[in-house]
N, C-alpha and C positions, 0 to 999 in steps of 0.2 A: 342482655342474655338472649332474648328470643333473636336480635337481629343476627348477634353473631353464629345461632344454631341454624337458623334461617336462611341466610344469606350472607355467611361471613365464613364458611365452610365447618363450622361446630358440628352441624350433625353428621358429617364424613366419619370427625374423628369419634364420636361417641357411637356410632357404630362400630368404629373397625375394634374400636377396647372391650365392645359388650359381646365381637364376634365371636369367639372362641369358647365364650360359654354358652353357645346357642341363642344369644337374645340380642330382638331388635328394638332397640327405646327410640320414643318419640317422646317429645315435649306434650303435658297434659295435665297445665294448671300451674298455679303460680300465687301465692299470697301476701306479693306485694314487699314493699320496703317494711320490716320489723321496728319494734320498738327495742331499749336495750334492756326495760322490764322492771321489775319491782324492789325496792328496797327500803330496809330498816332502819337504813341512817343514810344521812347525806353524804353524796361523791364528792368531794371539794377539792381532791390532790390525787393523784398517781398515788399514795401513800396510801390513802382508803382502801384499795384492793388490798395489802395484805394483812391475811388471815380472814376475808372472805370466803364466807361460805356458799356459796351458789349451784343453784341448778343451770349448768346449760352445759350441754352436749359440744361432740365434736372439734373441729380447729376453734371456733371460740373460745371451749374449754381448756385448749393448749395454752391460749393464749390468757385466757385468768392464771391457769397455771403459773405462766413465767411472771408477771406481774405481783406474786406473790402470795394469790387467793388458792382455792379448796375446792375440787371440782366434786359437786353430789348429782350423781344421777338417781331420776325417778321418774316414775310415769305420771301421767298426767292429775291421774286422780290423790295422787299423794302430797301434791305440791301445795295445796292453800295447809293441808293441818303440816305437815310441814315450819312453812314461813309462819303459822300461827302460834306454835311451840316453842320456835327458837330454832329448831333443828338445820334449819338456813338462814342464811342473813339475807340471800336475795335469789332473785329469778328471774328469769325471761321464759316466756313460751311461746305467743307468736305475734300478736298484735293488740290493740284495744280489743276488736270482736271478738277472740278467742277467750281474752284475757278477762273480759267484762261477763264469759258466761261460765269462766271457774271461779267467777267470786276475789280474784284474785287484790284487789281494790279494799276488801274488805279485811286483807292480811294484812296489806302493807302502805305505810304512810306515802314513799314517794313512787313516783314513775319517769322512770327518766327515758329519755331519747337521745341522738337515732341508732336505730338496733345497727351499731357496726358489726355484729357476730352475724347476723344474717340479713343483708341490705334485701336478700328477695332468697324463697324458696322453690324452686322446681319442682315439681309432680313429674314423674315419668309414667307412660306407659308403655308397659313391656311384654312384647308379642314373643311365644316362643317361632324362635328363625324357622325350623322346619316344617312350622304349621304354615308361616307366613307364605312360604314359599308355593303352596300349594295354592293358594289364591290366584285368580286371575288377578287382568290388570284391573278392571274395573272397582273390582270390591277391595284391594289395594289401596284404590285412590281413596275410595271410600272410608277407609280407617284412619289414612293418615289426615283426612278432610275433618272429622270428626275429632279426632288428638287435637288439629291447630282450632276448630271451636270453642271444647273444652278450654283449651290453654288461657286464649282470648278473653273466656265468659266467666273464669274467674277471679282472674286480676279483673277484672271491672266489678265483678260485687265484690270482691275484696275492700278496693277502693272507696266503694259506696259505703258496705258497712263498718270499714275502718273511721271513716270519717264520722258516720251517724255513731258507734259507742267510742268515739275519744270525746263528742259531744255532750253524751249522757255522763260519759267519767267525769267529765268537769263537770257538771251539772250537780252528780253527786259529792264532791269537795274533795277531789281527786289533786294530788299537787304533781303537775306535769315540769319537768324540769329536764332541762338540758345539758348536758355535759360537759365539766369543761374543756375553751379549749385544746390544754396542758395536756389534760386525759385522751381526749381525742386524738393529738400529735403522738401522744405514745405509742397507744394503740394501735396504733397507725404501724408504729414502729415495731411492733411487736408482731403486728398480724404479720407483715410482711416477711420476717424475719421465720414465723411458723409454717407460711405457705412454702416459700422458698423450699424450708428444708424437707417440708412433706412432699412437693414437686421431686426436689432432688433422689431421693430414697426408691422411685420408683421411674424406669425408663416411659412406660406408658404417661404417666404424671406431667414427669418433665415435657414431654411433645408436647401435650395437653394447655398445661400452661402458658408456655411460651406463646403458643399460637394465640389461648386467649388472651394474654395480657398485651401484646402488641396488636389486638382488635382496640383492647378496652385502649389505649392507648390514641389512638385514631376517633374512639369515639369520644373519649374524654374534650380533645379537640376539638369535636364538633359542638358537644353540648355545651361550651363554654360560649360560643357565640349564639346558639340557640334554647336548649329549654333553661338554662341557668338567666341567662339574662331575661330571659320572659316572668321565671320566676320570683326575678329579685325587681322588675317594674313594678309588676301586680303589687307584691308584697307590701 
């Protein structure tokens, strides 16, 4: 995400879409690759989604949808009595660290992985255009110096503290579990089929897309001979 806003022409397009309503975004923060979150019984088939009840927002949401599940939204603080009631059968929120300080561990027996609903979330920051404009160049660079700090410094405690409470979850007899993967292929199947048509629905979208997806496409490329195989030595 960051290369292709960076240097892969993303933040052209993500200005020219925010132009018209006066506002200029910049990239500012980021919380890492997600988990897919909490649940009351175990995922074992494409079949377990329906009649899910789950908390998660947005195209993820779409995508439980067609699969067969029950999209519940609610805010943060509603979600452990919630999954504690019954009133869901499952949830995702954002990661171990997030997850480990609503207790959410403590609702529900499994956790599974990896959050396909949101592999990384963006933070924007968003300057109104005609304040911006008034700026010289220096204090310009200045802000946007500051947005790519921000961006940087928190995907790296992200990282860190993802790592240290997915450590204390186990720790506390946390059952971490992985998806199948049957589920995963679907999924797969499904998001694709939901982006598409949210792309398609809107001319801005579709530009949007396309550009990104034949980035991600180049980069998929790359990482196959670099951090994927680095990752599968170590491993």
């Amino acid at each position: 995400m960051n290369a292709w806003l960076h240097y892969g022409g993303g933040q052209a397009l993500w200005e020219e879409v925010y132009k018209p309503f006066g506002v200029l975004p910049m990239a500012c923060g980021n919380t890492g690759v997600q988990t897919a979150g909490w649940f009351n019984k175990e995922m074992n088939s494409v079949d377990d989604f329906k009649g899910l009840k789950m908390r998660t927002p947005g195209l993820g949401g779409e995508v439980l949808t067609k699969m067969g599940g029950t999209v519940v939204n609610m805010p943060a603080g509603e979600i452990f009595t919630a999954m504690q009631t019954g009133a869901i059968d499952a949830t995702e929120w954002i990661g171990p660290y997030n997850d480990l300080a609503l207790g959410l561990h403590k609702a529900a027996k499994y956790y599974y992985t990896p959050g396909w609903q949101e592999p990384s979330v963006l933070f924007e920051l968003d300057v109104n255009l005609k304040a911006w404009e008034t700026l010289p160049a220096d204090l310009k660079a200045i802000v946007r110096a500051a947005a790519r700090d921000v961006n940087g410094d928190m995907l790296d405690d992200y990282n860190a503290k993802n790592m240290e409470a997915l450590e204390q979850l186990k720790a506390d007899g946390v059952e971490v579990r992985r998806l199948p993967d049957d589920v995963l292929a679907r999924l797969k199947e499904v998001s694709a089929e939901v982006v598409e048509a949210s792309a398609a629905a809107d001319p801005a979208a579709a530009k949007v897309w396309e550009h990104q997806k034949a980035y991600l496409d180049r980069l998929y490329a790359y990482a196959e001979v670099a951090d994927k195989d680095i990752y599968n030595i170590r491993g």
